[in-house]
C-alpha positions as CSV (number, residue, x, y, z in Angstrom):
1,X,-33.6,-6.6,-17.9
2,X,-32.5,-3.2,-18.7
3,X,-32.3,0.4,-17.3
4,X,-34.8,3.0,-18.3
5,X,-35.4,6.7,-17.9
6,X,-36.9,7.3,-13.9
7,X,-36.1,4.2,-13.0
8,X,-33.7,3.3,-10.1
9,X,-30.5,1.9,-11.4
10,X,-29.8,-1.4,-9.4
11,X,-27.1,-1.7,-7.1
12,X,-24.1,-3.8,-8.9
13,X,-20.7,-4.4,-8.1
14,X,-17.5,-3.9,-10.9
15,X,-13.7,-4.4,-10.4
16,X,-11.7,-1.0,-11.1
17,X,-9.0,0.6,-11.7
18,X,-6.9,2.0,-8.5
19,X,-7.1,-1.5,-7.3
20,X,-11.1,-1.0,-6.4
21,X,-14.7,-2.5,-6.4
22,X,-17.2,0.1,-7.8
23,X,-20.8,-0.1,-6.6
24,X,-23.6,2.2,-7.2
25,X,-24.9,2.7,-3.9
26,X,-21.6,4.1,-3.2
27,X,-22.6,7.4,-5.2
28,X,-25.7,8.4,-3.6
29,X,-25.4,11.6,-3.4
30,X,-23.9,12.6,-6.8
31,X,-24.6,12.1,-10.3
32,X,-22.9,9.7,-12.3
33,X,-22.3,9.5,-16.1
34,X,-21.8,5.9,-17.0
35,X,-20.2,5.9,-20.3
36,X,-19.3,2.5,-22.4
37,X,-16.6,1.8,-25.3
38,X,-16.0,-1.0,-27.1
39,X,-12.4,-1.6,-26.8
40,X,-9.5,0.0,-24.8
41,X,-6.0,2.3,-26.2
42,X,-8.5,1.9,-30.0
43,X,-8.7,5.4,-31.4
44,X,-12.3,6.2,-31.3
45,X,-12.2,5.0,-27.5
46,X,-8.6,7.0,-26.4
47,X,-10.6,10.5,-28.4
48,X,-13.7,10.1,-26.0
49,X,-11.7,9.3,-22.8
50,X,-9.7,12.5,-23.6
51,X,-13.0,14.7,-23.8
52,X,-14.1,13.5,-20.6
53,X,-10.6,13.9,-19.0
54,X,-10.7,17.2,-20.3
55,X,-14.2,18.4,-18.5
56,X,-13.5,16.5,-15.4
57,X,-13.1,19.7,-13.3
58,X,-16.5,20.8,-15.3
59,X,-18.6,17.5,-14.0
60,X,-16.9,18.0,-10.6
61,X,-18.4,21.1,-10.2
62,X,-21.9,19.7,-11.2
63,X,-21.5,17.3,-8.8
64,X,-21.0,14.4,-11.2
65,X,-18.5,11.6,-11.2
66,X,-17.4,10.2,-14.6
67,X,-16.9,6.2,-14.9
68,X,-15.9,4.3,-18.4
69,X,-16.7,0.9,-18.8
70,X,-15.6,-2.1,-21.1
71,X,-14.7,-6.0,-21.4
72,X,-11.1,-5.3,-21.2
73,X,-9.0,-6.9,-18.6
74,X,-8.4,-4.6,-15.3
75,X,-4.8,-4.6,-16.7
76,X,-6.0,-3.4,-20.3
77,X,-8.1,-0.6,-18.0
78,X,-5.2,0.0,-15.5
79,X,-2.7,0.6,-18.2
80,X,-5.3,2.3,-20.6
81,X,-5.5,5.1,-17.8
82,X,-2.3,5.3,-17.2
83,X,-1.2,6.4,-20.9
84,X,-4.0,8.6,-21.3
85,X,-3.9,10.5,-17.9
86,X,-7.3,9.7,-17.5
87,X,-8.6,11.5,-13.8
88,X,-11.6,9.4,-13.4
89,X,-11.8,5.5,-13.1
90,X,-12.5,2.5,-15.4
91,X,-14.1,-0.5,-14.9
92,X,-13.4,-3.9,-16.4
93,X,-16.5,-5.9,-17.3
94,X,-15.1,-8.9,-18.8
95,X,-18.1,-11.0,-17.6
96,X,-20.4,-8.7,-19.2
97,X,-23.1,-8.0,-16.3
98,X,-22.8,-3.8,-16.7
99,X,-23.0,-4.2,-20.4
100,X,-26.0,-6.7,-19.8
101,X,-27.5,-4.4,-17.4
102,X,-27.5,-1.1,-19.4
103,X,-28.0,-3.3,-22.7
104,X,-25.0,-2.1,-24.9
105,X,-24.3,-5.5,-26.1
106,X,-25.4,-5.6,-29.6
107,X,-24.8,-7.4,-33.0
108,X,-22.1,-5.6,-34.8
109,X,-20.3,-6.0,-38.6
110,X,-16.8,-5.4,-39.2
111,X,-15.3,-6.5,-42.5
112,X,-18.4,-8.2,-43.6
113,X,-18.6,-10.5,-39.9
114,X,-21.2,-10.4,-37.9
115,X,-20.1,-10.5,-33.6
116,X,-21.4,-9.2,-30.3
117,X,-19.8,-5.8,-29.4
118,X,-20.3,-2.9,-27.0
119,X,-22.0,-0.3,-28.9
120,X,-20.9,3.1,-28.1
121,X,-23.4,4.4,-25.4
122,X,-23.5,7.0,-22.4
123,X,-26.0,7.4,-19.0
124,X,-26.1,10.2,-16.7
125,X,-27.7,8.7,-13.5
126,X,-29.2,11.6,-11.0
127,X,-28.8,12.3,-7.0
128,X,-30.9,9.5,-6.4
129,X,-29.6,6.6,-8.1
130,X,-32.3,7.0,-10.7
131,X,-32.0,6.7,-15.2
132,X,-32.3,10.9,-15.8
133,X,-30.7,10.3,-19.9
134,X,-29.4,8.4,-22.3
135,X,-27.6,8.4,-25.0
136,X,-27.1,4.8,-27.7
137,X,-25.1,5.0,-30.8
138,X,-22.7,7.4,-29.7
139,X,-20.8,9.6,-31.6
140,X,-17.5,10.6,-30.5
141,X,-17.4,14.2,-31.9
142,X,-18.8,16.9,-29.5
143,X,-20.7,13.8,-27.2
144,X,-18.6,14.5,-24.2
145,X,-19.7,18.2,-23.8
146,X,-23.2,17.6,-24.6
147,X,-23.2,15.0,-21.4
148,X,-21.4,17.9,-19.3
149,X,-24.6,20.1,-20.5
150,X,-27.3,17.4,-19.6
151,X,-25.3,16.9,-16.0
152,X,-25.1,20.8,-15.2
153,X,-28.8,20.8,-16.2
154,X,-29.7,17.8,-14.0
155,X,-27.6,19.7,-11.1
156,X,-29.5,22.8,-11.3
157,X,-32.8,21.9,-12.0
158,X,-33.1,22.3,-15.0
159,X,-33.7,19.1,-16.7
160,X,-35.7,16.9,-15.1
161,X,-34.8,13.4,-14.1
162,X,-38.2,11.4,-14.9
C-alpha cells in the first residue's frame, strides 16, 4: 500500500534523532514535508539537508515541520545532523516501513548493478494529516525552495490539498 494525493497518511511510528519516536498523529495541526535520501554524510544527500536547514525559519513560519528520512543507523542520523547543523530531525528507517509506506524503494543501477535503493523523493502532508504533493525523482538543485513554495501555498490557501 502506498500514500496518494487527498488521502490520509496513516499513523506510523519511526526512531529519531534527539533520542525520540516520531509519529504522525503527533503533527496534527501543522504541515509536514517528509523528504527521503538515499544515504547519509553522501554529497547529493549533505547539499539537500543544507537547503532545508537553510529555509527552516521559512517552513516555520508556514507552519510546516521538516523531517528527513533514510535506512541509516540512528547513529549514522545522529551524527549526520550533528556535522551538518541540521535544525530539524531525522529518522532512521533501517527496517524499511516509511520507505515502504510512501513507496521510494525502487530498483536502482550503479556501476552496471542492479539493487534496491531509496529514490530521491519529497511529500508535503497538510493540517490534516492528509497527501497535499509530491514530488519522485528528486533533483537536488533548487527542490528545497520549490517545497517551501508549495508549503506557503498550502498554508494560505492557495494550493489546495485534494
Amino acid at each position: 500500500m502506498s500514500v496518494s494525493i487527498g488521502q490520509p497518511i496513516p499513523d506510523f511510528t519511526a526512531q529519531a534523532t534527539g533520542d525520540q519516536e516520531i509519529t504522525m498523529a503527533q503533527f496534527r495541526g501543522r504541515q509536514v514535508v517528509i523528504y527521503f535520501y538515499p544515504k547519509a554524510s553522501t554529497p547529493g544527500c549533505t547539499t539537500e539537508g543544507g537547503d532545508f536547514r537553510d529555509r527552516k525559519a521559512d517552513f516555520d513560519t508556514a507552519n510546516t515541520v521538516i523531517l528527513g528520512v533514510s535506512r541509516d543507523g540512528i547513529r549514522a542520523q545522529e551524527n549526520f545532523k550533528a556535522k551538518q547543523a541540521f535544525n530539524f530531525d531525522l529518522i532512521s528507517d533501517k527496517d524499511e516501513s516509511v520507505c515502504r509506506l510512501f513507496d521510494v524503494i525502487k530498483l536502482k543501477k550503479m556501476y552496471g548493478k542492479e539493487h534496491l535503493g531509496i529514490e530521491r523523493s519529497t511529500f508535503l502532508i497538510d493540517n490534516e494529516g492528509k497527501l497535499a504533493r509530491e514530488w519522485r525523482g528528486v533533483k537536488v538543485k533548487d527542490h528545497a525552495q520549490e517545497v517551501l513554495e508549495a508549503a506557503q501555498a498550502l498554508n494560505d490557501g492557495s494550493l489546495d490539498s485534494a
